[in-house]
N, C-alpha and C positions, 0 to 999 in steps of 0.2 A: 525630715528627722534623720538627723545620725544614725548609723546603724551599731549596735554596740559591738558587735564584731570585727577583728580587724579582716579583711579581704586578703591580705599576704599571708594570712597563719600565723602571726607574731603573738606572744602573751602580752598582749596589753598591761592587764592588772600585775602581772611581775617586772614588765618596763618600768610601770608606773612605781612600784616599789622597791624597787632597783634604784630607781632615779636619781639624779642630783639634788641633795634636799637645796631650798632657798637657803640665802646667806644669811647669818646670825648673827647681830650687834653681837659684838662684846670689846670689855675696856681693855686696855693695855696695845703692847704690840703683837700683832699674829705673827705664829710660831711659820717658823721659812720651813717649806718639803724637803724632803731628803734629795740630796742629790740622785744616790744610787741605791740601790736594793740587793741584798743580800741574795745569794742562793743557797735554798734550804731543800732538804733531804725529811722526807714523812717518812717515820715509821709507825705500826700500829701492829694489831695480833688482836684475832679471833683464839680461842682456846679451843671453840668445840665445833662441828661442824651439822649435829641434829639438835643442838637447842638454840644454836643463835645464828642471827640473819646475816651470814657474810656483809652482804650489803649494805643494811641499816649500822653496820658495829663500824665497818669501815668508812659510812658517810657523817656520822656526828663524831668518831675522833679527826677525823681532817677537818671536819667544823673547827673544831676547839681548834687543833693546831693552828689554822687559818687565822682564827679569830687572835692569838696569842701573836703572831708574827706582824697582823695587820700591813702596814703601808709599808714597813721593815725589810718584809723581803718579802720573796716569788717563791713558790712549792716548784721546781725543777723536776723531781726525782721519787718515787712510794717506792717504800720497801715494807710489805704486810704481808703477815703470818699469819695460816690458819689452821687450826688444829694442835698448833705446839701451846705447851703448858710453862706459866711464867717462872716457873722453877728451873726447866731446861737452861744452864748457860748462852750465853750470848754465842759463844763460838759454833753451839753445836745446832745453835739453830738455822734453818736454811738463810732468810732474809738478812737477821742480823750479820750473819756470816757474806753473803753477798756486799751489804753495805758495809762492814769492815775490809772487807778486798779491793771496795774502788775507793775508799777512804785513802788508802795506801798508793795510791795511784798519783800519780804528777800533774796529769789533767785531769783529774776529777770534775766533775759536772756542777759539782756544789762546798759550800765552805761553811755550811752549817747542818744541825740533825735538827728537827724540830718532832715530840711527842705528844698524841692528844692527850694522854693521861699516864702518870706514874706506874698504876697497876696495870697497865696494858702493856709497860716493856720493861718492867723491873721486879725483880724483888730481892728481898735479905741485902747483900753487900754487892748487887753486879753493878749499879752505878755509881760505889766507888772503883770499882774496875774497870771500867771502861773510862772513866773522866781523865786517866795519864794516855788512854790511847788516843785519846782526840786532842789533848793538848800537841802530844808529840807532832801532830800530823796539822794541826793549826786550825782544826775544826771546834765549832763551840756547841754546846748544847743547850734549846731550850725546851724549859716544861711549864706547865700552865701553873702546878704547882709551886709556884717560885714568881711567877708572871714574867719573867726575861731570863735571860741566859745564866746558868749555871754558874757560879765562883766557886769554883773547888778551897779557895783561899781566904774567903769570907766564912768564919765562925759560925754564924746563924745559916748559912747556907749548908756546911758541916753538919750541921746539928738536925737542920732540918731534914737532908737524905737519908739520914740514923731512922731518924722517925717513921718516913716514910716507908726505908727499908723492912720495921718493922714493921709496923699496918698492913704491908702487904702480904708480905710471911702471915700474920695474925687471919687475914683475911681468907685466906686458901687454909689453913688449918682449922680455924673455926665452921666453915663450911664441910669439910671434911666432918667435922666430929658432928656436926648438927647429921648428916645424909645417913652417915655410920651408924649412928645411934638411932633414928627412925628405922633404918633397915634392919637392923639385930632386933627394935619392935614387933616390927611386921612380921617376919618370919618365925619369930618365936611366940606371941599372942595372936596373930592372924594367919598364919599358915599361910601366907604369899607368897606365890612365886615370882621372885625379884627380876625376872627379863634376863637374857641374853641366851644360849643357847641351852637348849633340853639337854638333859642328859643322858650320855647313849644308853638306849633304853627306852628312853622316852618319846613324845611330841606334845607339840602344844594341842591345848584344845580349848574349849571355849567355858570359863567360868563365871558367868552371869556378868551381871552391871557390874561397872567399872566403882572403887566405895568410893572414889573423889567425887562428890556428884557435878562439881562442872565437867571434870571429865565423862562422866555419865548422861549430861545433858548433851556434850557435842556427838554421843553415838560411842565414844569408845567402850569396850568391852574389857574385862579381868582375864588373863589367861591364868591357865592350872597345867599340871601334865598329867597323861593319862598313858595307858603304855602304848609303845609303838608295836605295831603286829608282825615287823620282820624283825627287828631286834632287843625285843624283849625278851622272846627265849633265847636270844644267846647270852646273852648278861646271867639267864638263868643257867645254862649252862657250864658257861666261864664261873660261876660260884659252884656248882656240882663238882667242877672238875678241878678247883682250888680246893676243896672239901675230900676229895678224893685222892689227894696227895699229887696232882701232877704237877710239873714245874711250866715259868713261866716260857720256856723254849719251847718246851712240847705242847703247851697251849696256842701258843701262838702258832707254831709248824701245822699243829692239828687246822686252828680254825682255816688259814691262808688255804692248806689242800683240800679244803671242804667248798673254797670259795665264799666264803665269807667275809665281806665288806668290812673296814674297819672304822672308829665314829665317823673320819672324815672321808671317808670315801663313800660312807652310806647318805651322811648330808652336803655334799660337796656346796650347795648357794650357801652355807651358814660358813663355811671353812675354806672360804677363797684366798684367806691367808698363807691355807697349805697347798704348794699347788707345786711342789720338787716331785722329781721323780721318784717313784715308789710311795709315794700317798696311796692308801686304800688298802694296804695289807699291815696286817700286826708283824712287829718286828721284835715287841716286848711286852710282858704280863703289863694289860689296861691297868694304869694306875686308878684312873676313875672306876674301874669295878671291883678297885681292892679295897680304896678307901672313903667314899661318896654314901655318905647316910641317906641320901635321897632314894636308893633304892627300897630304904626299908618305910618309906612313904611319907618321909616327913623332908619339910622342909627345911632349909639349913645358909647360915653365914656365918665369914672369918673360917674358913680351913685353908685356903688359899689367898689372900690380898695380895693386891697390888702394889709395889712400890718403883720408884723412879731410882733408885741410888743401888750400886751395887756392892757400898756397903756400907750398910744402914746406919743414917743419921748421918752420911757426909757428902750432903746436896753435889759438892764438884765432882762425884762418882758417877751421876745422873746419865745414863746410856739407852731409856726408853725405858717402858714398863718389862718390871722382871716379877715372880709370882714365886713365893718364899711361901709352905708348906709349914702351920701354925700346929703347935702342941695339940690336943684332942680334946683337950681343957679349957681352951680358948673357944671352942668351935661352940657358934650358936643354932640350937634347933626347934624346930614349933613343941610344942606341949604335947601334939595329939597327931594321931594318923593322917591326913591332909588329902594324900592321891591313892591310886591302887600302891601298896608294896609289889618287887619283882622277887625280896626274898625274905627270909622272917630274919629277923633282928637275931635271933638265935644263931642263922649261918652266917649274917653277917659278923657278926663278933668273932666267930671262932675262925674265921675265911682271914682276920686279920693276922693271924698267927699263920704259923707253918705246922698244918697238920702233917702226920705220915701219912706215907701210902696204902692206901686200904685197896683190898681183892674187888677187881673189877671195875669202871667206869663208868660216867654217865653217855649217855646216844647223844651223837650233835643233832639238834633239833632240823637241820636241812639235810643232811645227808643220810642218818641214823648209824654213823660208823662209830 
């Protein structure tokens, strides 16, 4: 009896469905193979790099591409982004910028760009912008969307980038507003604390089952904050001594000769972003302990967002995430007490103004000077 295994290691069952199918009647005459095959250039882009699988994101658009070029041409060359966001211009992103450098080039390695998907390399107006720079240089573009190569000059082709351009813009805003709007929920009728770092002051600590219950079924947990035991008296302090009339120089001069750690030097694995010389010491009055409601125990979104453009609502401005400081009026916060407060809502309110100077000080909690 045969053994069903092959003895060299080979996959059989993917030989076998690999294979050359049997020939197929059919009438007419058979279409002649292409003489020569084109050399094509993959591009593609991951957005994110903790919710999506470099791997799997990068193997089914080369699918597509692959599948879109078939017997046409040969994939040569990947040019794939991970972590850049479709809004970023083409220029400014690494890959596309690399593949426009050897685009420009005389022996280039390839004379076409092939994409697995529209929203994976475009959005709004960049490919009409890019379609004169690949004309000029003789290169063509294809998208699955289209099923063959790009006509910049064909109307319906025209008409259908418009489209496309918008769907994609639609797509990343509409996202945005659905996430936006859950979270101003959560934190305002659920007292959740939305992730990313504590606020100094604070640490995480452990707030029962997780309310997603499949996240709850896989073992994850809910975090809350609770206060931290080395820097929550200073937060209390840093408000005693705004309340006491002192300025943000003498604050900060104070805290640094007491040696006290400043947010990022006290959680440096959360703040490895900060990592210049002189990280760890105050240089200026803690914005987050002037104006951060979370101290007075509630939960809070929109005082800070995020945006890409640097000046706002003119995407070609896009230089990375910049954090633009929202009216007070905008700012969302829970209904109800949530964690321990570090100060009564009382000081903080009035900590937001510039009190005068009142007769004597408060003790810094590590030195008592």
């Amino acid at each position: 009896m045969a053994s069903l295994h092959s003895s060299s290691g080979d996959d059989l069952l993917a030989a076998w469905l690999h294979g050359q199918n049997a020939a197929v009647r059919s009438r007419g005459r058979p279409t002649p193979a292409r003489a020569g095959r084109i050399r094509v250039a993959f591009y593609g882009r991951t957005s994110t790099t903790d919710y999506q699988d470099e791997a799997s994101s990068r193997r089914w658009q080369l699918d597509n591409a692959t599948d879109l070029i078939g017997d046409r041409g040969l994939i040569v060359a990947e040019f794939f982004d991970v972590g850049w966001s479709r809004k970023v211009p083409w220029s400014l992103r690494p890959e596309p910028s690399r593949l426009l450098a050897e685009i420009a080039q005389v022996d280039r390695p390839f004379d076409a760009v092939v994409v697995g998907e529209y929203e994976r390399a475009f959005e709004g107006g960049q490919l009409q912008a890019l379609l004169p720079v690949l004309r000029r240089h003789g290169v063509v573009l294809w998208l699955p969307e289209f099923g063959d190569v790009v006509d910049e000059a064909d109307p319906v082709h025209q008409a259908v980038s418009l489209l496309l351009g918008c769907e994609s813009r639609r797509e990343v805003l509409r996202a945005r507003f659905r996430s936006t709007a859950a979270m101003r929920a959560q934190a305002r009728d659920q007292g959740r604390h939305l992730g990313g770092r504590p606020p100094y002051g604070y640490r995480l600590v452990d707030g029962g089952p997780h309310p997603n219950r499949a996240h709850a079924r896989w073992g994850r947990r809910q975090h809350r904050l609770g206060p931290d035991p080395v820097s929550a008296p200073v937060v209390r302090w840093i408000f005693a001594r705004r309340l006491a009339g002192g300025s943000a120089a003498a604050t900060a001069r104070a805290l640094n000769e007491c040696g006290v750690r400043s947010p990022s030097g006290h959680d440096p694995e959360r703040n490895r972003h900060r990592s210049r010389p002189g990280v760890g010491r105050f240089t200026r009055w803690p914005k987050s302990s002037r104006i951060r409601d979370t101290r007075v125990g509630r939960c809070g979104i929109g005082s800070a967002p995020t945006t890409n453009e640097t000046r706002p609502g003119d995407k070609r401005s896009s230089r990375g995430a910049i954090r633009r400081w929202n009216p007070k009026d905008e700012w969302v916060i829970s209904t109800w007490i949530v964690h321990p407060p570090l100060v009564s809502e009382t000081d903080f309110i009035r900590a937001q103004s510039d009190p005068g100077a009142t007769a004597g000080g408060p003790r810094c909690p590590l030195c008592s000077q």
